[in-house]
N, C-alpha and C positions, 0 to 999 in steps of 0.2 A: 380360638385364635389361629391366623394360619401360619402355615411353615414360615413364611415371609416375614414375620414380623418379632421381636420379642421384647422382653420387659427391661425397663432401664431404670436403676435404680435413682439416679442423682435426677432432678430437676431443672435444666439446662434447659432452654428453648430450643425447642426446634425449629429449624428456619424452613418458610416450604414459600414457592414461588419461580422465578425463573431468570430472577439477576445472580440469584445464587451470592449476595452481598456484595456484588461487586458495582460498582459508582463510576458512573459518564465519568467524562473528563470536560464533552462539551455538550451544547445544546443545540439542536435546529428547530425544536418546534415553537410556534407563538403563535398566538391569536390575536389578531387586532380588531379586540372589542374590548371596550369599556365599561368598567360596573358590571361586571358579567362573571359569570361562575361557570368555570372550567375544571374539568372530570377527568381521569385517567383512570386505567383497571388494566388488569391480568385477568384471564381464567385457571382455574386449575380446576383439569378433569378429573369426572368420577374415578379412575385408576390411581389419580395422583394420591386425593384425597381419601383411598381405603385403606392407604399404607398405613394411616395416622386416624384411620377410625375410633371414634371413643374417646379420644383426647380433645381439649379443645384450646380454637385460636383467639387469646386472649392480648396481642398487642399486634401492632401494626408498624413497619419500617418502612418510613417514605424520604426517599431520597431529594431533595429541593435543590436548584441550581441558584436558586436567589431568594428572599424574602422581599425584596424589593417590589412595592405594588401589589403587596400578599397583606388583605385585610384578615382573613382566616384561612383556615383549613380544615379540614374533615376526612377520616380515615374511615372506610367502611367496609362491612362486607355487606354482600345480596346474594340471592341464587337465582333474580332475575334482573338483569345489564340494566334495562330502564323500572327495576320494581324496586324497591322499600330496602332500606337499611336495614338490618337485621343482629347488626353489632355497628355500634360506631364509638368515636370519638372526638372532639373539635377543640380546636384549641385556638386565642385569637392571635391578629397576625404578629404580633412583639414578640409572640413566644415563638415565633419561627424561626429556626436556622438555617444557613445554608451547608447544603451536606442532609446528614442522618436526621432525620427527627425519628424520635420511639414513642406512639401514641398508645396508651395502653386505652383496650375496652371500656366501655362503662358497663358492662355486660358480656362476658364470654362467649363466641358463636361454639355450640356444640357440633363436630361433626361429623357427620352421619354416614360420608361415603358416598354422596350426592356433590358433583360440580359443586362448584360456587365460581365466585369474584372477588376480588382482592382490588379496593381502589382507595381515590381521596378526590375532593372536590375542594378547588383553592378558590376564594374569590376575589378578582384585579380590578384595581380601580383603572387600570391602563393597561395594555399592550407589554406584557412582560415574559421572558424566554427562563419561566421556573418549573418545568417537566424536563426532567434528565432522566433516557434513554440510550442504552449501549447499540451501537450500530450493526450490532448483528440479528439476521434476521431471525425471525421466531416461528414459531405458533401461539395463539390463543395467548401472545406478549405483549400485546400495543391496544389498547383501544381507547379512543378521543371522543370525545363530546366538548364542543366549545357553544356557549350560549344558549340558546332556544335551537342549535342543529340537534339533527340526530348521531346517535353514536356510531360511529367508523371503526373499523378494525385496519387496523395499519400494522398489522405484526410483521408485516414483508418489511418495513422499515428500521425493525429494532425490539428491540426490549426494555419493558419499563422499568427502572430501577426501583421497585417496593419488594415487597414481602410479607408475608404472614409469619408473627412466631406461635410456637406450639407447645405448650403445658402437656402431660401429662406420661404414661407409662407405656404408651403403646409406639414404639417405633420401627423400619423397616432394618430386618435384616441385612437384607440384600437388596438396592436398589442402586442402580446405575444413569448419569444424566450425560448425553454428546453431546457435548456444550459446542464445541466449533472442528470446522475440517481446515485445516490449512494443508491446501493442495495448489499444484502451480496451476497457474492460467491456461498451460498451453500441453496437448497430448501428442505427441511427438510421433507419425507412426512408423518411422525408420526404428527407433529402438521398442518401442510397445512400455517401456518403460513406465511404474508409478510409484513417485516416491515423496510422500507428504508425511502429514501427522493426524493422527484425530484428539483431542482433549476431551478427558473423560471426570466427570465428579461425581467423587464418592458421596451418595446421598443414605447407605445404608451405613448401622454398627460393624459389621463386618470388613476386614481389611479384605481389598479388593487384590486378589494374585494374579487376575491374566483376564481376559474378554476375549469373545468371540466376536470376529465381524464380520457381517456380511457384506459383501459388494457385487453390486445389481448395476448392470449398464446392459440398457435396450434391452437386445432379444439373446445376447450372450448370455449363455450358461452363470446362473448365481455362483459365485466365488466367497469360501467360509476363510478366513486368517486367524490364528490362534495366535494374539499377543499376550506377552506374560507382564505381569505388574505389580505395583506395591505403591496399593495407595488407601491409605488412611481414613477412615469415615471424614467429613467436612472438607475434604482437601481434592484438589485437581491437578493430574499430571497429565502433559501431552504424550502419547505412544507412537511409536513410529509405524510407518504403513510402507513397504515395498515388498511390489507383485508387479503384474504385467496385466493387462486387460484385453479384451476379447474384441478389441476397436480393429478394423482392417481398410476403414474405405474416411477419406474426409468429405464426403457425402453423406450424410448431412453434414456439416460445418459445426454446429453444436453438438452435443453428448452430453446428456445428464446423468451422473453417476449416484446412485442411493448408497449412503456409508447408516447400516445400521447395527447396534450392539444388541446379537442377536442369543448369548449367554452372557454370566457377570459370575468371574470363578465357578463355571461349570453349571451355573446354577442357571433358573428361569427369573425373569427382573418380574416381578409382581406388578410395574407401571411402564409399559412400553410407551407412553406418549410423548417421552424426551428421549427417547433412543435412538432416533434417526436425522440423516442433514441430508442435503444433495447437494452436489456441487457438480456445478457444468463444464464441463472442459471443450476448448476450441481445437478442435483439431487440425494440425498442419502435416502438412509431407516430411519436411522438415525442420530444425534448428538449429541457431547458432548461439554462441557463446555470447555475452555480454558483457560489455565495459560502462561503467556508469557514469552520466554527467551529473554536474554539480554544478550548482550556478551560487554563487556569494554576492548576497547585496552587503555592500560595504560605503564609506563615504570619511574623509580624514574629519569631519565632525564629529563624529559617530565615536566616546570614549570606551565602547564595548566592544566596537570591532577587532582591534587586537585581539581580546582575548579569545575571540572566537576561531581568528585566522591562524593562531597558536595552535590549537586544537584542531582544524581542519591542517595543516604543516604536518604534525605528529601523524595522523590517522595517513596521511599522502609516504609517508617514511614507512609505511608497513604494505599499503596497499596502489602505492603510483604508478603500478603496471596495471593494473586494472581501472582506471579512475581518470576522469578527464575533468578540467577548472576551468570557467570562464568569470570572471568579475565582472557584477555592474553596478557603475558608482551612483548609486542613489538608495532613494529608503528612508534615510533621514538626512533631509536637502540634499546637495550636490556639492561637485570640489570641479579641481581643474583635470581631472580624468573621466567627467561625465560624457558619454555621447547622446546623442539623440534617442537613439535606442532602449539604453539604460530606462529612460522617462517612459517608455512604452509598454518595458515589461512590468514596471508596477501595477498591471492592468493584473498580473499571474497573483496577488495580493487577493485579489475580489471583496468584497465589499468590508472586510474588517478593518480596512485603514492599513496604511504601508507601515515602517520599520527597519532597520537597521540593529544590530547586526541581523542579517537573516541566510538562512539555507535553502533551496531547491535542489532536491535528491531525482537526479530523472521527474522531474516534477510530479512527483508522486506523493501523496499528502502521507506521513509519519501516523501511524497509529493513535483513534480516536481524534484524529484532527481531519477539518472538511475541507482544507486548502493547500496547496501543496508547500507554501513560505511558513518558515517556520524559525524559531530563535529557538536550539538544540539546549538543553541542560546540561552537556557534558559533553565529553570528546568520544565515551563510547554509545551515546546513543548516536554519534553519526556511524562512526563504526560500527554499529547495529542495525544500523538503516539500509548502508552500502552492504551489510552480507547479505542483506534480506535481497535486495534487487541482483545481487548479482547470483542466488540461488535458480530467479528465474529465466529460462530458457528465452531466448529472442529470437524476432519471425526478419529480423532483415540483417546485415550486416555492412560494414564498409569499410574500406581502405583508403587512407591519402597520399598523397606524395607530391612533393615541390622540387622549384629546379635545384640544379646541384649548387651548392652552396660558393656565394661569390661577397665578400665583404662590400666590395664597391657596387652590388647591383640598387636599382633604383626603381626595380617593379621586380614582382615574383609570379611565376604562374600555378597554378594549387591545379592540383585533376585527382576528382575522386569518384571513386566504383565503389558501387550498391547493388545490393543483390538483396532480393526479399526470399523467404520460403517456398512457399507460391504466388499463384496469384488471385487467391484468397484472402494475401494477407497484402497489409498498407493499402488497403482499397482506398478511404478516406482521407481527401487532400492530405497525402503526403509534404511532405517538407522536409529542404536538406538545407541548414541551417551551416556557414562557412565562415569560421573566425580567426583573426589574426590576434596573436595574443603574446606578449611582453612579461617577462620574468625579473625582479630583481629592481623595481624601479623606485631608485629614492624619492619619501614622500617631503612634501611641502614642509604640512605643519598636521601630521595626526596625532589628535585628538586619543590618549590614552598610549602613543607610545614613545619614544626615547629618540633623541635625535637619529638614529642612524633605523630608523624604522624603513623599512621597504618592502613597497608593494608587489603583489604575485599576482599573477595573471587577469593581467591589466589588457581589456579587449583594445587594440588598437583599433581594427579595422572588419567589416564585417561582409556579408552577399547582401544581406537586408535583416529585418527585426524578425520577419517572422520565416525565413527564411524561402528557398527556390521552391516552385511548385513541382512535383517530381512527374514526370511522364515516361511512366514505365515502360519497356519495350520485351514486352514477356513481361521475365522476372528480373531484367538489371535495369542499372540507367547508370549512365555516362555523366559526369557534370566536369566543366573548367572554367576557373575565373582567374582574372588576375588583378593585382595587388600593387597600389603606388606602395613604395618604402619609403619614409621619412627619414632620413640622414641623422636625426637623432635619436632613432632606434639603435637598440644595439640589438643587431641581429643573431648575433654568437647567445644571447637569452631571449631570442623567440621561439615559437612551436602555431602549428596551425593543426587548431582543431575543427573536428566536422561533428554533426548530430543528424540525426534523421526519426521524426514521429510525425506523429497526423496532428494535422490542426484544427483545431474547434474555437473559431472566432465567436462563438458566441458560450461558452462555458469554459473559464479560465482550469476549471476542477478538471480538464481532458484532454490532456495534452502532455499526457505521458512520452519518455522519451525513449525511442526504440532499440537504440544502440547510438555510439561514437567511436569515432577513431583521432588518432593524431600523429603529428609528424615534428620532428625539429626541425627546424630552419637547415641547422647545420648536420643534418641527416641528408637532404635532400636529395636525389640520384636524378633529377627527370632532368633527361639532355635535349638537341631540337629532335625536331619532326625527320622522320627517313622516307625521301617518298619512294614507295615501291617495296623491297623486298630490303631486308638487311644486308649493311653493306661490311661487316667481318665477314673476314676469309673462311669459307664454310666448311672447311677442313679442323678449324679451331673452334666451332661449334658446336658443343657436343649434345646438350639440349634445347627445348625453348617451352616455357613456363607460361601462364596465365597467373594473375594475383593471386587467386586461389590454389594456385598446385597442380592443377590440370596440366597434361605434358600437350605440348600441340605440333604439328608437324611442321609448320612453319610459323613466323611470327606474323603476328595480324593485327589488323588495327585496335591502337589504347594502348596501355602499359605491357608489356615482354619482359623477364625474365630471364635472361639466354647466360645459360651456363658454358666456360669456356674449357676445352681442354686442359687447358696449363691450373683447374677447378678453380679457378675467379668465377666471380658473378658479377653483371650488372642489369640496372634497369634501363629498358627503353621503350621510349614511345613513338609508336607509328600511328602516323596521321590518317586520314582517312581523306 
């Protein structure tokens, strides 16, 4: 027997495969074929399978997302992808559930420390979405067979939720699995900075105290990190990873980083075939800070929506310096604060049918979900959601500002500055989306709250739905619109917010949003136009700013900064 492994007295199954028991939440895949018998498998390589030599795999864990249009099923193993059973099990389709099914053997596969396959084969009378797959990618995780095709390996796309259990006395001491890298999107090279996580699963008896890991980018010198830990056979904890990497040029624009666990408590892993990920970082010149948008489908029909807008109030009470809200009134039907617009973005829904109450976080789809609208379970998974975006770095930035604040005006002019990283980044029809937006507005009749219920950022007024096309000059762009006021606004509870990301008309899944900014009404600083040179006494001048900070010798056209003597500030704009 070797060092690696040793004897375990109790009887427990061992679970060997590559969901490591963990269950979708959703499903993308189906086949639209009829009366037809559809196949799923894992491998597990020769190294996996010598941990657990001598013992054998005696039932089978197949995760199902539905029974529905499930006449049978069949758990099997083989040691060749289209040859012969070799253990199986069938059950018919009544006995299926959704979730866990545990099909035991009719016959124990013995093994021997040679590959195998780990699958099942369901038969549908119809076009039904019952293979659940975790969205991260694999190896040797995903393989399809639908009908008379041949069998595909789609492991890029995910991981199958089954398993192998395992009878007997022979288990790894020490074996270690990298289940996922969570690293940011973006490598930064003004700071060199890298600061993510890797998750690691204790697949051996031994409590794991620390790993070694290697980190391999390009032709950079390999980089060893000695994380220390405490984790428990069957269990997974995330470890932290900051270092610096050997990136100097954003040429090329992608970098692929190899993260692999190259000790496990000092020791050698007996199965390195789950010990490595990669992860590609984009890399920019620069970054900036990120403020996140939130879009709420809401509608005074809608008797859930309170409760959600409750919950989004509270999370704004801890984090509304960082966080920007636009409402649109639809999702389920409409009220007398729907705009035309509203009606358009339920297009950001994509094909599983609209809803109310719903959230758009930077439309960025929430964990195990393939769209970015979403009905949250609780007030901290938004405030889960929002630290998650605002952990990652952003490639553009912006500022807004309106004119100076006038109870009686009857138009507003909005001017906002964007600045991207480089000009690498926002290649892809950019868009600077400009909204007017209303605080505090007594509702009608909604549905679910109490007579003095009032609406929160209620889009009055907009640039367009899918916002201006942005045409970069370098790395800024200038934008200014302006704004009829309606007389029954109350302007003392408005703000204008701005957004800026790429637009993808034809896949609603891509249209993350890059950053935002915002303004009050009653903040507003922007005075007229100066033509020429500024016209204070330049003895009372003491500096003159750019939005960003920059000191500049004189003021130039767009927004100024000009610090005075007597150290007042204000904004001004020159015209061009």
């Amino acid at each position: 027997m070797s060092a690696a492994t040793t004897l375990r007295a109790d009887d427990t199954p061992y679970p060997i495969g590559h969901c490591y028991g963990e269950q979708a939440m959703t499903n993308t895949i189906k086949f639209d074929l009829p009366n037809a018998d559809i196949s799923a498998a894992i491998f597990i390589p020769a190294s996996y399978a010598a941990t657990v030599t001598g013992d054998e795999l005696t039932a089978i864990r197949v995760a199902m997302n539905t029974k529905l249009k499930v006449q049978e099923l069949t758990a099997w193993v083989r040691e060749d992808l289209a040859g012969e059973n070799l253990a199986s099990k069938t059950i018919e389709g009544a006995k299926v559930a959704k979730g866990w099914n545990d099909l035991r053997l009719t016959t124990p596969y013995a093994i021997t420390g040679k590959g195998f396959y780990i699958g099942y084969t369901f038969r549908q009378t119809s076009a039904t979405k019952a293979i659940l797959n975790l969205s991260r990618p694999g190896t040797g995780s995903l393989y399809l067979k639908g009908g008379k095709d041949e069998w595909a390996d789609r492991s890029e796309e995910g991981i199958l939720c089954v398993e192998g259990l395992v009878e007997g006395s022979v288990r790894p001491a020490v074996n270690a699995a990298l289940v996922t890298t969570s690293m940011p999107k973006y490598f930064i090279l003004t700071n060199q900075e890298l600061t993510g996580a890797v998750e690691v699963r204790n697949l051996g008896t031994e409590t794991i105290t620390g790993v070694d890991l290697d980190i391999e980018c390009g032709g950079a010198e390999k980089k060893t990190l000695h994380i220390d830990a405490d984790i428990p056979y069957g269990t997974s904890a995330k470890l932290p990873v900051n270092t610096t990497l050997g990136i100097n040029s954003a040429d090329p624009e992608m970098h692929p980083v190899k993260f692999t666990l190259a000790a496990v408590s000092g020791k050698e892993d007996p199965d390195m075939s789950n010990n490595s990920a990669t992860h590609t970082f984009v890399v920019r010149s620069q970054g900036f800070n990120r403020k996140v948008f939130i879009e709420e489908f809401t509608t005074e029909k809608c008797v859930n929506c309170p409760r959600i807008a409750g919950w989004l109030h509270n999370v704004l009470e801890k984090k509304g310096d960082k966080v920007d809200v636009v409402c649109h009134h639809a999702g389920y039907y409409e009220d007398w604060l729907t705009l035309p617009a509203d009606k358009e973005y339920l297009w950001l829904f994509g094909p599983k049918g609209t809803f109310a109450p719903a959230l758009m976080i930077d439309r960025v789809a929430f964990a195990e979900q393939e769209y970015p609208t979403v009905c949250p379970i609780s007030e901290d998974e938004i405030a889960d959601q929002i630290d998650l975006r605002l952990g990652e770095i952003s490639t553009a930035r912006l500022t807004v500002d309106c004119d100076r604040f006038d109870s009686d005006a009857t138009e507003l002019t909005v001017n906002v500055k964007c600045e991207r990283a480089d000009e690498n980044s926002m290649t892809y029809d950019s868009r600077l989306n400009v909204f007017l937006v209303e605080n505090d507005v007594p509702a009608q009749s909604q549905a679910g709250g109490d007579e003095n219920y009032m609406h929160q950022h209620v889009k009055r007024a907009l640039n367009s739905t899918w916002g201006e096309e942005i045409k970069w000059n370098g790395t800024s762009y200038d934008y200014s619109i302006r704004f009829r006021l309606d007389p029954a606004w109350d302007k003392t509870k408005m703000q204008v917010v701005a957004m800026i990301y790429n637009f993808d008309r034809y896949d609603c899944r891509n249209n993350a949003i890059e950053n935002c900014a915002s303004v009050d009404l009653k903040n507003g600083t922007l005075v007229s136009g100066i033509e020429g040179t500024f016209s204070g006494s330049a003895e009372n001048v003491e500096a003159v700013y750019d939005l960003w900070g920059n000191r500049l010798e004189s003021p130039a056209p767009g927004v100024n900064i000009i610090r005075m003597s007597d150290g007042s500030s204000r904004k001004v704009i020159i015209r061009r």
